[in-house]
C-alpha positions as CSV (number, residue, x, y, z in Angstrom):
1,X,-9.2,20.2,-4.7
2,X,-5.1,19.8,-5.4
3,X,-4.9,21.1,-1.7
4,X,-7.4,17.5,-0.8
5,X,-5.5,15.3,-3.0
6,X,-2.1,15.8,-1.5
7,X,-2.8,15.7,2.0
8,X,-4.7,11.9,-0.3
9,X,-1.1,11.6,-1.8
10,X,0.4,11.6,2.0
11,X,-2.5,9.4,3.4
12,X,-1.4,6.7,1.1
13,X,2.3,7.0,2.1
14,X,0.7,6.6,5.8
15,X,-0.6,3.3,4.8
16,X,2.1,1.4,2.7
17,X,4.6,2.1,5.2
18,X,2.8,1.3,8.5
19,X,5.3,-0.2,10.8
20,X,6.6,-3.2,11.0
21,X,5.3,-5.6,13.5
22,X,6.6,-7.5,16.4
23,X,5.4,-9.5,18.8
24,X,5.1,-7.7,22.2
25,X,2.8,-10.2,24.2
26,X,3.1,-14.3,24.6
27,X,1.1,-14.6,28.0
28,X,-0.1,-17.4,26.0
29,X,2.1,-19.2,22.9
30,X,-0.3,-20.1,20.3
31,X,2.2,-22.4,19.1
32,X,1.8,-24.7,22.1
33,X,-1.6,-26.0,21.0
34,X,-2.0,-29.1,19.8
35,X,-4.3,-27.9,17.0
36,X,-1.6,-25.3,15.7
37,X,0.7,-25.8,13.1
38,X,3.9,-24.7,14.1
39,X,4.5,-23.3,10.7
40,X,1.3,-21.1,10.9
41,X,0.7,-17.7,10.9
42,X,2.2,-15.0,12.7
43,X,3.7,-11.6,12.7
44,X,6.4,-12.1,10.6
45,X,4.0,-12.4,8.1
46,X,2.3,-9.7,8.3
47,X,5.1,-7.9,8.6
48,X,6.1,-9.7,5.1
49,X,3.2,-8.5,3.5
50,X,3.7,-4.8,4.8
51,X,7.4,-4.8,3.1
52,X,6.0,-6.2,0.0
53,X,3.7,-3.2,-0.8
54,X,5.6,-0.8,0.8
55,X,8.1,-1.8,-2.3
56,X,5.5,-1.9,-4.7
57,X,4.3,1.7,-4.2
58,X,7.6,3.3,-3.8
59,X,6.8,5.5,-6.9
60,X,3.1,6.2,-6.0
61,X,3.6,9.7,-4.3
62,X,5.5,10.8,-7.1
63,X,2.9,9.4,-9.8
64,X,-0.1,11.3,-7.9
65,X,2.1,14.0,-7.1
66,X,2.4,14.4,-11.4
67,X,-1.2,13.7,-11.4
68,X,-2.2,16.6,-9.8
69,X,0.6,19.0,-11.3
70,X,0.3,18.0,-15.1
71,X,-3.6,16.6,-15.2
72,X,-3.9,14.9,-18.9
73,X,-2.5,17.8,-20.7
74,X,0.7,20.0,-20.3
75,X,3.3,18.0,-22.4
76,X,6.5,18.6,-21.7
77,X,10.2,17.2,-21.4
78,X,11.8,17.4,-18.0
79,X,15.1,16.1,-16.2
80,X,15.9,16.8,-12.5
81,X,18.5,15.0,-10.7
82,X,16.0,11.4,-10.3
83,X,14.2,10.7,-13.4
84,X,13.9,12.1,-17.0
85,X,10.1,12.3,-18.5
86,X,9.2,11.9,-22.3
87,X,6.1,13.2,-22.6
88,X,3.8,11.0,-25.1
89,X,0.2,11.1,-26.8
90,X,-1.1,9.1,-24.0
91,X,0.7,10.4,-21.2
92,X,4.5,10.4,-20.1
93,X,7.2,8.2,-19.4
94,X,9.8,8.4,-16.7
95,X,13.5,6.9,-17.0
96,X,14.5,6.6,-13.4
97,X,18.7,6.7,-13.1
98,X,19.5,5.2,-9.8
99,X,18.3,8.1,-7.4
100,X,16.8,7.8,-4.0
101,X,13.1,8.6,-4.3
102,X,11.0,8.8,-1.1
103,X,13.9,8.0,1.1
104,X,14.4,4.5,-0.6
105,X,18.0,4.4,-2.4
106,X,18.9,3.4,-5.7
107,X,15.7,3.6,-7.8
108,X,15.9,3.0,-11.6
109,X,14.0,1.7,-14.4
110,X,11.0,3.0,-16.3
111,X,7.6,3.7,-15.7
112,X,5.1,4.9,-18.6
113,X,1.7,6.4,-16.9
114,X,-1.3,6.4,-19.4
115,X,-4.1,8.2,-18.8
116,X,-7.4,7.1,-19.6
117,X,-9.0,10.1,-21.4
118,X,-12.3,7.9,-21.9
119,X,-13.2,7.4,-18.3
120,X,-15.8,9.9,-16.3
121,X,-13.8,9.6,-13.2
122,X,-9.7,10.5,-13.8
123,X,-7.8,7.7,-13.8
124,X,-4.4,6.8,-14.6
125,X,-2.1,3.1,-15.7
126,X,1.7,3.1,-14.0
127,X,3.8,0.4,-16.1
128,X,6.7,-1.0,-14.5
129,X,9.0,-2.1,-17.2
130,X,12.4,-3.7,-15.4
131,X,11.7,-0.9,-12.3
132,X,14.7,-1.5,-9.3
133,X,14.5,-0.7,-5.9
134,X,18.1,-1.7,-4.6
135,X,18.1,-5.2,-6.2
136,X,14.6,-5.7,-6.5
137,X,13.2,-6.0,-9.9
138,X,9.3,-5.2,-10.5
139,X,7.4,-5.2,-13.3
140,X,3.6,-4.7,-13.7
141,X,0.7,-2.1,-13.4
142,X,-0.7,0.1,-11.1
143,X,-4.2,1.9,-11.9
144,X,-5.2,4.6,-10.2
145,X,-9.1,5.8,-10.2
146,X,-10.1,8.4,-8.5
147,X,-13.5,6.7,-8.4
148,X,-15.6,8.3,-5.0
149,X,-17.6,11.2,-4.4
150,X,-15.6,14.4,-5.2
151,X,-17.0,17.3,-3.1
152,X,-16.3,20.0,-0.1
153,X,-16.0,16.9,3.0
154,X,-15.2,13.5,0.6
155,X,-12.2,11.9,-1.4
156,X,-11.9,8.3,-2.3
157,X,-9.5,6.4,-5.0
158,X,-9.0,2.7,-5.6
159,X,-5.6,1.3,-6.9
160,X,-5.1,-1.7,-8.5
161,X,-2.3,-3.6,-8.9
162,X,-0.9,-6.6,-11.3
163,X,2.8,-6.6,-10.6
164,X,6.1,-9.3,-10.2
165,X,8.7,-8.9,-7.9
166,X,12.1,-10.9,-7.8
167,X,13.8,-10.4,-4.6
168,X,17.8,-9.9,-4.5
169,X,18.1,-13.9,-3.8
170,X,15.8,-14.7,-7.1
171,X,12.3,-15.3,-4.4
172,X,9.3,-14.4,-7.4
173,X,7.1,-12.3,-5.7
174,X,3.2,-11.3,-7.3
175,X,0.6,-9.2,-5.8
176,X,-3.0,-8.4,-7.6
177,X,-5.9,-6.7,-6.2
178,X,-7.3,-3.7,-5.5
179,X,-7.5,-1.3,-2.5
180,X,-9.7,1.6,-1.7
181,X,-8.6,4.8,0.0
182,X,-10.3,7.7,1.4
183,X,-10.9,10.6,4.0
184,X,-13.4,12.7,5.1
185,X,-12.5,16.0,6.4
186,X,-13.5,17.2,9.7
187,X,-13.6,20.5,11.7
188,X,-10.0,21.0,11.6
189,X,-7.0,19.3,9.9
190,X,-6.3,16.9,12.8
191,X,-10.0,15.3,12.3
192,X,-9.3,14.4,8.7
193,X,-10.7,10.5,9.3
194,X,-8.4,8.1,6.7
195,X,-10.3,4.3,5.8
196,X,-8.7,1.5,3.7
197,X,-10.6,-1.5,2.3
198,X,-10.1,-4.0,-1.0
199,X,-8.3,-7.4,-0.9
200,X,-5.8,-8.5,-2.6
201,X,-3.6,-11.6,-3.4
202,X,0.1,-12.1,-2.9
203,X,2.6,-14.7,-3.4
204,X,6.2,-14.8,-1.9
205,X,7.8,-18.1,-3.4
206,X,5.9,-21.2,-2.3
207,X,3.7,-19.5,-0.1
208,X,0.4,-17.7,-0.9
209,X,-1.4,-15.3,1.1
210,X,-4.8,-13.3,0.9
211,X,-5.2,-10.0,2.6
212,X,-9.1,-9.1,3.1
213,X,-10.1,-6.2,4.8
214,X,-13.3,-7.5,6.6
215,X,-13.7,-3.7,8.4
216,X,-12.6,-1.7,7.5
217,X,-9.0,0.3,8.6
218,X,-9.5,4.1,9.8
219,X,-7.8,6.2,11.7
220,X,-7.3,10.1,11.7
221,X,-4.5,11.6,10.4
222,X,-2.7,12.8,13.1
223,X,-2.4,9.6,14.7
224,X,1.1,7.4,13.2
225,X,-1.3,3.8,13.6
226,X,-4.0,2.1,12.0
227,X,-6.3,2.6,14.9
228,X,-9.8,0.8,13.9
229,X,-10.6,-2.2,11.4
230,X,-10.1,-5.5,10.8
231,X,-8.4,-7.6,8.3
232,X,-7.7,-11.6,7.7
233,X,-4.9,-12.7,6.7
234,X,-4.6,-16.2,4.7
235,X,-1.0,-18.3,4.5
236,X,-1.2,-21.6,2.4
237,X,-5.3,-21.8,3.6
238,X,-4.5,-21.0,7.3
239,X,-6.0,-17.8,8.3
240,X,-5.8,-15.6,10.9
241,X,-7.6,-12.3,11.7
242,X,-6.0,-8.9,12.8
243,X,-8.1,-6.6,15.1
244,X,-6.4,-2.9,14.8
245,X,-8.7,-1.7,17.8
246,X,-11.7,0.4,18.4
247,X,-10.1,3.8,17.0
248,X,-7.9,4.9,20.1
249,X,-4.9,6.5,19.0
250,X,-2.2,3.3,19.8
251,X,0.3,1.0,18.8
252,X,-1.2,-2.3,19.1
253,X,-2.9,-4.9,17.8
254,X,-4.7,-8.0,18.1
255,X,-4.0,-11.2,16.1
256,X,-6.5,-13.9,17.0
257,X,-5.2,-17.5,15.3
258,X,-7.6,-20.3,14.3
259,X,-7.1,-22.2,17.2
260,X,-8.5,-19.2,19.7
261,X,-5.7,-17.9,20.9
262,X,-5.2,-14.2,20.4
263,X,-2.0,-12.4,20.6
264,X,-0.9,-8.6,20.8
265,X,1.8,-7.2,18.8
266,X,3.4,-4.0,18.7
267,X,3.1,-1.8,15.5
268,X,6.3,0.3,16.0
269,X,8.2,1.9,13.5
């Protein structure tokens, strides 16, 4: 079981920190047509809304990581060279001191994780209370249910998230929603099959966006892409939809815009 949710803790990481993407195609400029707002989707959105979570979630592997060590019971006081932890009646609460955690640089703040002793499935509440990355403030909560079937083959957990951003330049960034992740283990390690589904809702200063996962995303473990699924992407109530392919291990993708036009981009690190 701890062995299952690790290689779940990883999965996640695998997810939130997909590449960024650029546009490696233009046989065809969807900007060109008449019908298309030159201010309309494209990659750099997506690639916005990729950098958004991947902030967001910086603490996640941690948090799951103290999950599986710890459970609900085990109190203790510890201090390593990142964070201190108070344990409390509901759960613990970590003063971060400006370390680098999961290879991003100067993270500080607190996060209190409550448990949720009442629930069937196990479950857990991350609060963000004035939580930098570099010079990014968030503040919100993340709840983490382990909601799916449990057994030999099967893991699933949703998270879902209420948080605010402010960006170094003072940009107010929110995101809320809820994502579902899983795997299903097959004859060797290699096999493990990863899917991600939800929607969610983010804003980035004037502009609003809506992520839904129409199909959704799967791809086996061993492979570094997203490699089947579909998801739309709104901006300001122009949407466009993303086709991540038909489960070959590879780096592209397909955005199709409203007008028809579809264009490949690159999903390179």
């Amino acid at each position: 079981m701890k062995k299952q949710i690790h290689i779940l803790q990883r999965v996640f990481i695998l997810f939130v920190a997909t590449a960024l993407i650029t546009s490696c195609s233009n046989d065809k400029d969807p900007m060109t047509d008449d019908n298309f707002d030159v201010a309309a989707l494209n990659a750099e959105d997506l690639q916005t809304v990729l950098e958004t979570d991947a902030m967001i979630s910086v603490a996640d592997n941690l948090l799951s990581s103290l999950f599986v060590a710890n459970g609900a019971t085990g109190k203790r006081n510890v201090t390593n060279e990142c964070y201190t932890r108070e344990d409390i009646d509901t759960g613990y609460i970590l003063t971060f001191t400006g370390c680098i955690l999961d290879g991003t640089p100067n993270v500080r703040g607190i996060i209190q994780v409550d448990y949720n002793t009442e629930s069937q499935m196990p479950s857990y509440t991350a609060r963000y209370t004035n939580f930098y990355v570099g010079d990014i403030m968030i503040d919100g909560t993340r709840t983490f249910v382990f909601d799916g079937e449990i057994n030999g083959s099967n893991l699933t957990f949703s998270v879902t998230s209420d948080m605010n951003m402010v960006l170094e330049d003072g940009t107010l960034v929110t995101e809320n929603g809820t994502r579902s992740f899983g795997f299903v283990i097959g004859n060797t390690l290699e096999d493990i099959l990863i899917t991600l589904s939800g929607s969610w809702n983010l804003t980035v200063g004037n502009d609003e966006y809506t992520v839904s996962i129409t199909d959704a995303l799967k791809t086996k473990i061993a492979c570094a892409y997203i490699s089947e699924g579909e998801m739309s992407l709104d901006k300001n109530g122009l949407t466009v939809l993303i086709d991540f392919g038909d489960g070959t291990c590879d780096n592209s993708a397909t955005i199709t815009y409203p007008n028809g036009v579809t264009q490949e981009v690159s999903l390179d690190d």
